[in-house]
Structure formats: structure tokens, C-alpha cells
N, C-alpha and C positions, 0 to 999 in steps of 0.2 A: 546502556540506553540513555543518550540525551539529544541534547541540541546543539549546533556549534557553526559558529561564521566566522569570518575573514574579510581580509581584504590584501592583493598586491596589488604594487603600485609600477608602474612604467616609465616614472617619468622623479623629477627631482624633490615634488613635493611630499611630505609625510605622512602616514597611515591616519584617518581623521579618526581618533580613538575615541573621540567621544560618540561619532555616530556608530563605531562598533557595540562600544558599550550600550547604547539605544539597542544594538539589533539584536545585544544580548540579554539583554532584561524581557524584551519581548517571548523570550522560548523559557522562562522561569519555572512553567507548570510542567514542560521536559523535564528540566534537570532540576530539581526544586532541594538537592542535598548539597550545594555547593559549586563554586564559580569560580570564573579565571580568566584574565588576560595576557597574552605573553607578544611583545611588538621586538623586531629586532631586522633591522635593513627597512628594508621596502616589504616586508610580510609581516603582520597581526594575525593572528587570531586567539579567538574567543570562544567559552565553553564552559555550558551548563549541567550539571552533573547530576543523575540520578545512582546510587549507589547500588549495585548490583551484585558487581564481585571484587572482591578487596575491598571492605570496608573501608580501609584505612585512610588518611590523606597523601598516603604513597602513590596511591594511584589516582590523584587528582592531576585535573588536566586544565590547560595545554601539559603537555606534559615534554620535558624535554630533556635532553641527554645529551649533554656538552662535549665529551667525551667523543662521540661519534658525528655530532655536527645536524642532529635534525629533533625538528619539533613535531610532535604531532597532535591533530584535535581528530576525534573518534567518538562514533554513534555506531552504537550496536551490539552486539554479542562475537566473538568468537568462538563456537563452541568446541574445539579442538586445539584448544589456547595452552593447555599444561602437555600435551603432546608434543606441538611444537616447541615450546620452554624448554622441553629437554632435549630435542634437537639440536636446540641453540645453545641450548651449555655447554653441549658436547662439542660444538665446533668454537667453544672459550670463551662465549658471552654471559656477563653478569649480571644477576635481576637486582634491582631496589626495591621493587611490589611484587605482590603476587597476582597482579592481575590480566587482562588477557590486551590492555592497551601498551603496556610495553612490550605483550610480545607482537602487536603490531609495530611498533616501532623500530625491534629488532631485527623483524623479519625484513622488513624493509631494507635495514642495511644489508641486512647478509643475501637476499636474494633480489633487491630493486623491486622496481611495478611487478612483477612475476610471482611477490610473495602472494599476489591476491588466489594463485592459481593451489597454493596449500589452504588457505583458509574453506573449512566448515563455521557457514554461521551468514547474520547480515550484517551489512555493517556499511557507511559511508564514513571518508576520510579526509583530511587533508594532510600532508608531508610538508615541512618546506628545509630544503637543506640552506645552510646556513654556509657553506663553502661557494658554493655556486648561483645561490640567490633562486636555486629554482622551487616549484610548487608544482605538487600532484595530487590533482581527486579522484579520488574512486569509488564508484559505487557499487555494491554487490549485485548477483547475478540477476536476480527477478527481481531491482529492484524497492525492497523489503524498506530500506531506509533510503529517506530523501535527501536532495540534494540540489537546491535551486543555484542559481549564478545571474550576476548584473553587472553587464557595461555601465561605466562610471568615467568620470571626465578624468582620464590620463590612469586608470584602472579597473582593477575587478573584483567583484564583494561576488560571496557565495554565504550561503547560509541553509541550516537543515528547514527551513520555513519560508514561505513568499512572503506573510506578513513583517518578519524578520528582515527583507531585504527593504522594504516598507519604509520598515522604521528608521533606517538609512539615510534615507533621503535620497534625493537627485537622480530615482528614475522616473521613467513614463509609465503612466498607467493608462493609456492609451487603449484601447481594445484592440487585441489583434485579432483581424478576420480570419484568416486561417482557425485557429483558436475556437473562435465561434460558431464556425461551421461547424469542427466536430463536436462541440459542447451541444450542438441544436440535432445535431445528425448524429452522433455516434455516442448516442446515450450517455454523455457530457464527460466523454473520454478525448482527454486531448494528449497525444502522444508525444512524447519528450524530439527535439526539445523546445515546443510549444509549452506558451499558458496561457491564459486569456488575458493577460497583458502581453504588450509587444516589448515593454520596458525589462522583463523578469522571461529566465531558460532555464529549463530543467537539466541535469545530468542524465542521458539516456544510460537502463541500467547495463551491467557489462562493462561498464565502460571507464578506461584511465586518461585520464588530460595529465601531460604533461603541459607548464605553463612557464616559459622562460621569462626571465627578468626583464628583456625585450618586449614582450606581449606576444610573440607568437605561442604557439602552442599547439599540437595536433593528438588526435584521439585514437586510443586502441581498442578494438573492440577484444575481451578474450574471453568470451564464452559465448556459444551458438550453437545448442545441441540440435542433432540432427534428428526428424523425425520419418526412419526407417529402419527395420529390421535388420543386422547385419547376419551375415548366412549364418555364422556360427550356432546362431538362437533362433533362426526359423522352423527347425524342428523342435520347441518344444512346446509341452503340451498346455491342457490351463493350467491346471492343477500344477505345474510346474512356474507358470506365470504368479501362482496363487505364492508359491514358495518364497519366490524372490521378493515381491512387494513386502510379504508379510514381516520378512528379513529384513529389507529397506525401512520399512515403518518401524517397527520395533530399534532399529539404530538411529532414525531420525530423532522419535519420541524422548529416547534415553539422555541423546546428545542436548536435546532443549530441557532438560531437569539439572545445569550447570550453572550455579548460583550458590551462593551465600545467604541468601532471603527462601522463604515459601515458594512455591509453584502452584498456583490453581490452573484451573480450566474454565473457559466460556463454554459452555452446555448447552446447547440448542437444543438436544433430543434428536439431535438428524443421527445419520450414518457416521458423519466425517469427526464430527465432535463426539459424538458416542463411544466410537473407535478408541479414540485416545485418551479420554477416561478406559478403557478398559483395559491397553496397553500395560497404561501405567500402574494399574493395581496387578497387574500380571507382573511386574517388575518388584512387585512389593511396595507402593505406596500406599500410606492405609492416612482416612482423614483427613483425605481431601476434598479441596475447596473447591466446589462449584457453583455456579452463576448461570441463572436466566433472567429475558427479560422478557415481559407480556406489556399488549395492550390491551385496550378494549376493543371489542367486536363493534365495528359498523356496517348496518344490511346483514347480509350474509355471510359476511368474508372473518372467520375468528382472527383473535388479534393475539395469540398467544400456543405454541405448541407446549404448555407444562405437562398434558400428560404423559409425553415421553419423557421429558427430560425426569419426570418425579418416577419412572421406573428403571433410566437408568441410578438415580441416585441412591433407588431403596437397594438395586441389584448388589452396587459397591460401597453403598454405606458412605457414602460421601456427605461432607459439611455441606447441603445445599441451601442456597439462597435462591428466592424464587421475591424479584424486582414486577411490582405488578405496577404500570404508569398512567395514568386518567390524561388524556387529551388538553382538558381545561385546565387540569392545577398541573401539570409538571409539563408537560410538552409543550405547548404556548409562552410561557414563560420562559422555556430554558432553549428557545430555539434562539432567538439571537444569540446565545452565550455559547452553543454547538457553532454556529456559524462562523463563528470568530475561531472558532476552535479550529476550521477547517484552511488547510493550507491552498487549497484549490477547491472551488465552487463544483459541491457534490451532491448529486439529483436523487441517488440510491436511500428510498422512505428509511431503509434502515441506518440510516448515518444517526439520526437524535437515540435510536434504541442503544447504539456501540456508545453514543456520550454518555446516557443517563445509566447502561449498566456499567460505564466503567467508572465512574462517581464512586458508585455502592462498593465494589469490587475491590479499588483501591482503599475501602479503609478495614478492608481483611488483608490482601496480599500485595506485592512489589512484580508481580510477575504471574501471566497464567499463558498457559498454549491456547491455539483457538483452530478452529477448525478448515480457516480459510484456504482457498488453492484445490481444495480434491476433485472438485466441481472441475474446473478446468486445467487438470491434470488428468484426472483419468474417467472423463466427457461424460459428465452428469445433466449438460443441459440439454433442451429439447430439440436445439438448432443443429445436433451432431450427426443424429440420428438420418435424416432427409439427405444430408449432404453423399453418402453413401452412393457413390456412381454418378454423382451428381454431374452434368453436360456443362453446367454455370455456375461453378460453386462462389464466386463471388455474386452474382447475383442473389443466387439463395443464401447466403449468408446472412446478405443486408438487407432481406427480404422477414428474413426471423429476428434479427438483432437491430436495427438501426430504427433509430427514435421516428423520423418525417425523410420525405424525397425530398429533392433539390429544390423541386419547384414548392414543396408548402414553406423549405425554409426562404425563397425568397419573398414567398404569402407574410410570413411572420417578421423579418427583419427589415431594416429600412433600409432603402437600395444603395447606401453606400457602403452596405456589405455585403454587397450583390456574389462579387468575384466568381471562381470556379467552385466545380464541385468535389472541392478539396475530399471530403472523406471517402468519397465512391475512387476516387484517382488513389487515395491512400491504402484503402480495400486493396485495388486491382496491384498494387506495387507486391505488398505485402503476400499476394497468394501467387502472384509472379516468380520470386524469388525460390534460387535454387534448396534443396536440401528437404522439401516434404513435398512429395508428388501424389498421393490420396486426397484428395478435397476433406476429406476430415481433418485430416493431417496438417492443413491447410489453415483451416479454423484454429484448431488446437493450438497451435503454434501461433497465432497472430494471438489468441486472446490469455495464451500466457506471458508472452512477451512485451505487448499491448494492454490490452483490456485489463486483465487482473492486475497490471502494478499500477495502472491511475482510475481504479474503481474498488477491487475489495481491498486489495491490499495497504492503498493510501487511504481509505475509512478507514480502517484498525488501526493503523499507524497515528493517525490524526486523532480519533476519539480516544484513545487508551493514554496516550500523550497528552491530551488535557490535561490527565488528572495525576500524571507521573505513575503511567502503570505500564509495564513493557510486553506486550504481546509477540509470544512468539509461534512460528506456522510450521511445522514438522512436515507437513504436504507438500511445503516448498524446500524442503532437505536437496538440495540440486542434484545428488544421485541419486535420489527416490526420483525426482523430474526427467534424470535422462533416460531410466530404466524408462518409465511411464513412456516414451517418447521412441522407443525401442519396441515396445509392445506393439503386435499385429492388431489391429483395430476393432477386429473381430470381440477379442477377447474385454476390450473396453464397453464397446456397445451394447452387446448381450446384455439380456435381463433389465432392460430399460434403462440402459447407461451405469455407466461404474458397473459392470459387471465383475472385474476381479475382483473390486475391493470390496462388491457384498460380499462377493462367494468369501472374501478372509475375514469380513466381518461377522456372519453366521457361524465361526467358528471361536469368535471373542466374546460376542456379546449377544444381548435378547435378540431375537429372532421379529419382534415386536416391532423395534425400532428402523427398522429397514423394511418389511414386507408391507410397505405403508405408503399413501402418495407423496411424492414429493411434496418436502416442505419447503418455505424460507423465512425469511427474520421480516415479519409481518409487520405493518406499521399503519394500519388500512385509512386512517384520518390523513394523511396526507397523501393521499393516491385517490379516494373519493372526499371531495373536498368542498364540507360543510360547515354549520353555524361558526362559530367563532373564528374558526381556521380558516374560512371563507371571505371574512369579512377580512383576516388580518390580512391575507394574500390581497383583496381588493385594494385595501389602503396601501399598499407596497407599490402595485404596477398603477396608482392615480394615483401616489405621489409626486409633486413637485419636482423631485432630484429623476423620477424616471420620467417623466413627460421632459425636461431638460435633457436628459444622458439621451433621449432618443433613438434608444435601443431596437423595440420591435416597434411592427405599425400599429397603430390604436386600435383599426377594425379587426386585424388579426385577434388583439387582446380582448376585445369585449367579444367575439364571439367565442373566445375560451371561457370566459366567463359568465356568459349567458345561459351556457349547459357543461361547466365540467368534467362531467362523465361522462361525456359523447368523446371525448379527447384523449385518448388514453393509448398509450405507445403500445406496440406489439408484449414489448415486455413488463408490461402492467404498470407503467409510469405515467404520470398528470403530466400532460404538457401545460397547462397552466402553474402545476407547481413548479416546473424546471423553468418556464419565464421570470416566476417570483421571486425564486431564490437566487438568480442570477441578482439580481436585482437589491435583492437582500443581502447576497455577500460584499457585492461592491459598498453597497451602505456602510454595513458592518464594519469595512477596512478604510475607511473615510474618504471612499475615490467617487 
């Protein structure tokens, strides 16, 4: 788990290594155990090291092998890393570390782009062979670990952060419309490889760039799971559904407890984290470490689920921390410092709860599992349900899910970002597309492929990262996903969603913590949006820099502001807070 950028060059001039080293200091709180530059041709890169597995400085990085003729920089985990090592022994390759970034590197040799297709784990990369002058990035399946990139006058810089490419220099920070649309429309999910700069691309996940010394380069997509039963598995029953997941889970859980440091767990008290506390004390872990976080209650709405979580904690005896945060002294103050934290401008209330628990978290452990992805793996939320026979299932999607219509975002924006309506055309692309024919199916697949990697999945990644803590997701085990994805629909939606993985949860853990309403990671002061919070938001969107950036229209704004809780998304979001904090991050990042 770190951070790591580059830059090739196309042209006669030299890698500017001092703006590397700018874009490497910037991801310091990634990798905060040590650092590195390695430049040779027309390819740099650079890399911040959080130390995970192989203490040693064997396994510091870039890391490279003369020997074979390639460098490599690496973010993430392998967790099938000492499997393959001995694969590779056996066909006569020799380690210097014990760690799982040389057997990225080896794999690479001995199987090319192809090795991504053995790897269990997340991980983004870059390769640059030293023969041929070429470079490849790759980023794991869902995702999991990022991977931006920036056209540069006669090259290309990438780095695991946008703020990262930032510090570089020499791109536009431009707003791009596209970008903005789904930021305003699709509950500030903007799909790779959009950002809300036109200057800064993300790597779509799945995906390998090859990048020639020339500047051409073309992309592979290799992985697409399909969401359909294949005959072989249409007769079976639940209880046999129940079999395999429980199988799945318990191999995912195992393979993320691959470390040289502690393993905790984020503890919500829901199902999906509950689960995997009780997994792993099934496997024999005793004395562990979990974490919640609470707010305060505003109105009606509680701002903390501890009583779950303190029953699961008494059930297994776990080290629990229970992070309780006051609005006025911790969350107002610590919000610009989450902002800055954040790689892309993120609306979900619980982004400052994942900063300020992973603060605390980090000065116990190096690494905890967390619960994220079960939701939209095996269809917890409310918009799955409806879809069922649905006549218009793009309709009804973005009828449950999307933040405003076309028409309120061009109410809110100023008409030079009038354009189309990029996310409803994006919807309809996506449920178009061959390989899931169920309108659930349909969903499901867009919002793991989509939604879950530039919303829950880049919150964790991004707040846990702050503070050099590595979260890992066992929900998104890719053969736990394809099994999920193979499953008859039926068997999902029952019992008010995630139906199988109660029924194997009722067989792990209290019974308490699932026969209960749905919860989530509560943050209610910024979703109903009063005294102080109110005021700060006020001073943001009548600041100087936003009446200049002339982002949305003024009368849109003050009538957000005149009654904020008349405003409030299908999915319980402030759209006055999603104007602010747009607002707020661009500040933040000095655009």
C-alpha cells in the first residue's frame, strides 16, 4: 500500500525530476515509511512506501532488476503473492525480498500484461522495460487502487492522486463539463476516464495501457464478468447458493489477513462488517481490533449505530474503540484537512467519518478489512428491489439513484455548461451493453463497475490513506464478485436484499445485528445543514473565488440556501452541500 508517479517522455527532452519529486512528496501520508526515485531513458518514476510486507529495505521501491531489464512502481497488495513465488522459482527465478512487489515484477517477465490475470489482490502499477523503452499501467479489477494520468507538453505523468499530478505542474485545471454533469447528476460519480478537471484521466479499472516510446499506446480491457447464470448452476438451490458464498467469504477474509503488521477491522455494527469480524474469529483470531465512528444526533436522525457494533464486540471479545466526534470541535475544523485528503471531490456525508476514524485507527494498526462492496455485490440497496420486471429500467434507476434532472442541473449551473445530458446518455449506454439482460442485472453491474469504484471505494481508499492506513475489501475478492454475478436474482433480493448473505450470516453471527433496518455510516450535520456548518457552507459559495469561478447560478444558490432541507437528493444528500464542497475542494487544491 502506497503512492507512486511517473512520468515518459516522447520527445528529446528529459524527465523534469524535480516536478516528479513535487508530485512525490505530495502522497507522503501514502507512503510515510520511505521513498524513491529511479529515472533511466525517457521513463521516471517515483514512490512512497508504506511498509506492509517485507519490512526490509529489500523491498523498497521503484524497485528494479537489471538482470531482466524492468522497473517497477506498485500500490497495493498481492494476496496470492508467496503462491506465485513459488511458481516462479520453479520455472528458475530468483527473489532478493520476500515481498509480493517483486513477485509483481517477475510475473511480469515470465507471463507479460497477462500476469494481472493470476493476481488475487488490488493493486495499480506501472512496468517500464528498459530494452524497448516501453511502459504499462494497470489497474486492478474493481478498481480498488487509483491511477490518474496527465498530457504534458511532449509527455505523460501519472500518479496514484490528482492532487499529485497538481503538484507537477503544467496541466489545466479547467472544469470539464462532462465531469460536471455527473458530479451534479450522478451523485458526484464521475466515471473513468473523466475528472472534474479536463486537464487530469483516470485509468478505467480492468484495465492495461500499453505506452510506446513514440506516444502511441492502446488499452486492454481483461476483466468483464458476466451477469448470468450458466446452466451448469441453474439448478441449484439456496442453501446451496448459501454454501458457496460462505466458501467464497471465508477464502476472501483469509487471503486479506497477508501481512507482516496487525489486521483490524472498521465495525459499523451492520451485516457486511459484522460478518467479517466473525469470519475471522472463526479462523482463530482472538484480540482484535476494532473501530467505530459516531456522531451526534441532529432532529431525529441518530448519528451513531454503537449499539451494534458494542454487541458485536462483547460477542468476540474484540479490542473495541468506539471514536465519538462533536460537529463543532472535530468536524468543522478537520474538514478542510479531509478535503485535501480527498483525490476527487466527494459528496458521500460519510467521507470526514472514514478521515477522522482512520486518524484514531491508524495509531493502533497498519491495516484493517472494512466492509465496503456487499451492498453492491450482493443488492442491499433499495433501488434493486423495483427494478425487478422493470419496462424502463434505466429510467427507474435514475429515478432512485440520481442526485437532480437535466433540467434542475441547467437551473443550478451557468449555461456554459449547458451541453448534453451526459449521465442519462451514460445510464442508457451502460444498461445497453451486452452480458446482463435482468434490469437488476443491469444495475448491479453498472454500480460495481461504476459507482462503487468512484464513491465507496475511493472514500476508503482516500481517507485510510491519509493517515497511511491500508484498507482492505474481502466483498470485492473478484471470485466472490463473479460467483455474486452468477447468482439467480432471486436468491439476492429475498429478505429485503442480500438475502444469501443474511441467510450465512445468521449462521456466524448475532442474529441481532441483521434483523434490524437498514443502517449506514450516519453523518446527519452535514445532510441537514445548520449553525456553524451553515454558516461555513454560506461563506464558501459568497466567497470571492466562487462568485469569480462562476460555477452555478447565484439564484439557484440562495434558494439552496434559504431552506436546505427542502433540497435534499433521493439518496439523502444536501444539494447545497454537494455545491459547497465542490467549491471547497477546488479551494483546497489552489484552482
Amino acid at each position: 500500500m502506497c503512492g507512486f508517479c511517473g512520468e515518459i517522455r516522447f520527445d528529446d527532452n528529459p524527465v523534469d525530476l524535480g516536478a516528479l519529486s513535487a508530485m512525490n512528496a505530495t502522497m507522503t501520508p501514502r507512503g510515510p515509511d520511505g521513498h524513491g526515485i529511479w529515472q533511466q531513458g525517457g521513463i521516471a518514476l517515483a514512490h512512497r512506501r508504506l511498509s506492509i510486507i517485507d519490512l526490509s529495505n529489500h523491498a523498497a521501491q521503484p524497485m528494479v532488476d537489471s538482470a531482466l531489464g524492468l522497473s517497477v512502481a506498485f500500490n497495493g497488495c498481492i494476496y496470492n503473492y508467496k503462491e506465485l513465488r513459488a511458481e516462479l522459482e520453479g520455472r528458475g527465478y530468483r527473489f532478493f525480498s520476500q515481498g509480493d512487489t517483486e513477485v509483481v515484477l517477475k510475473a511480469f517477465h515470465a507471463w507479460g500484461s497477462a500476469c494481472v490475470d493470476r493476481f488475487h489482490g488490488m493493486f495499480a502499477f506501472a512496468v517500464a522495460e528498459r530494452d524497448s523503452g516501453r511502459l504499462t499501467l494497470v489497474r486492478d479489477r474493481l478498481g480498488i487502487k487509483p491511477l490518474y494520468y496527465a498530457e504534458v507538453s511532449g509527455g505523460l505523468r501519472f500518479a496514484s492522486t490528482l492532487p499529485a499530478l497538481l503538484a507537477g505542474g503544467g496541466i489545466s485545471t479547467d472544469i470539464d463539463p462532462v465531469a460536471l454533469h455527473h458530479y451534479m447528476h450522478f451523485h458526484a460519480v464521475v466515471p473513468a476516464p473523466h475528472t472534474i478537471l479536463s486537464g487530469v484521466r483516470k485509468l478505467p479499472p480492468a484495465t492495461i495501457r500499453t505506452i510506446e516510446p513514440n506516444g502511441r499506446s492502446s488499452d486492454r480491457l481483461y476483466w468483464d464478468p458476466r451477469f448470468e447464470t450458466p446452466a451448469e448452476e441453474r439448478g441449484l438451490s439456496f442453501e446451496d447458493w448459501q454454501e458457496r458464498v460462505l466458501d467464497a467469504l471465508r477464502t476472501a477474509v483469509r487471503r486479506r489477513l497477508v501481512a507482516d503488521v496487525d489486521v483490524g477491522v472498521l465495525l459499523s455494527g451492520g451485516l457486511d462488517s459484522s460478518l467479517i469480524v466473525g469470519l475471522l474469529a472463526e479462523q482463530g483470531q482472538t484480540g482484535l481490533n476494532t473501530f467505530s465512528v459516531g456522531f451526534e444526533t441532529v432532529g431525529a436522525e441518530v448519528g451513531d449505530e454503537f449499539q451494534y457494533s458494542d454487541i458485536i464486540a462483547a460477542h468476540y471479545g474484540t479490542r473495541h474503540h468506539k471514536i465519538r466526534v462533536d460537529s463543532a470541535s472535530r468536524l468543522l475544523p478537520e474538514l478542510p484537512n479531509c478535503v485535501r485528503a480527498m483525490a476527487e471531490p466527494m459528496v458521500s456525508h460519510d467521507v470526514i467519518g472514514f478521515y477522522l476514524l482512520s486518524e484514531e485507527v491508524s495509531k493502533h494498526v497498519k491495516v484493517v478489512q472494512s466492509g465496503q462492496g456487499a451492498d453492491e455485490v450482493f443488492a442491499g440497496y433499495h433501488w434493486y428491489p423495483p427494478m425487478v420486471g422493470s419496462q424502463d429500467p434505466e429510467a427507474d434507476y435514475a429515478r432512485a439513484f440520481c442526485d437532480r434532472s437535466h433540467e434542475d442541473y441547467r437551473r443550478a449551473v451557468d449555461p456554459r455548461f449547458y451541453g448534453d445530458d451526459y449521465s442519462r446518455a451514460f445510464i442508457a449506454a451502460q444498461f445497453a451493453r451486452a452480458g446482463a439482460e435482468a434490469p437488476v442485472d443491469k444495475a448491479l453491474r453498472m454500480d460495481q463497475g461504476i459507482m462503487l469504484v468512484d464513491d465507496p471505494v475511493k472514500r476508503v481508499d482516500n481517507m485510510t490513506m491519509a493517515w497511511g492506513l491500508e484498507a482492505r475489501v474481502p466483498f470485492l475478492d473478484h471470485e466472490l464478485v463473479e460467483l455474486a454475478a452468477r447468482m439467480p436474482d432471486r436468491f439476492k433480493l429475498c429478505d429485503d436484499g442480500k438475502g444469501v448473505l443474511k441467510a450465512v450470516g445468521r449462521r456466524i453471527i448475532p442474529s441481532s445485528v441483521i434483523d434490524r433496518p437498514k443502517g449506514y455510516f450516519p453523518v446527519p450535520a452535514l445532510k441537514y445543514l445548520r449553525g456553524k456548518v451553515l454558516e461555513t457552507v454560506a461563506d464558501l459559495v459568497h466567497s470571492s473565488r466562487a462568485r469569480e469561478r462562476g460555477l452555478f447560478q447565484s439564484a439557484y444558490v440562495e434558494e439552496l440556501l434559504a431552506a436546505p432541507d427542502d433540497h435534499i437528493t433521493p439518496l439523502r444528500g444536501s444539494k447545497l452541500w454537494q455545491v459547497a464542497l465542490l467549491e471547497m475542494w477546488l479551494q483546497e487544491h489552489g484552482i
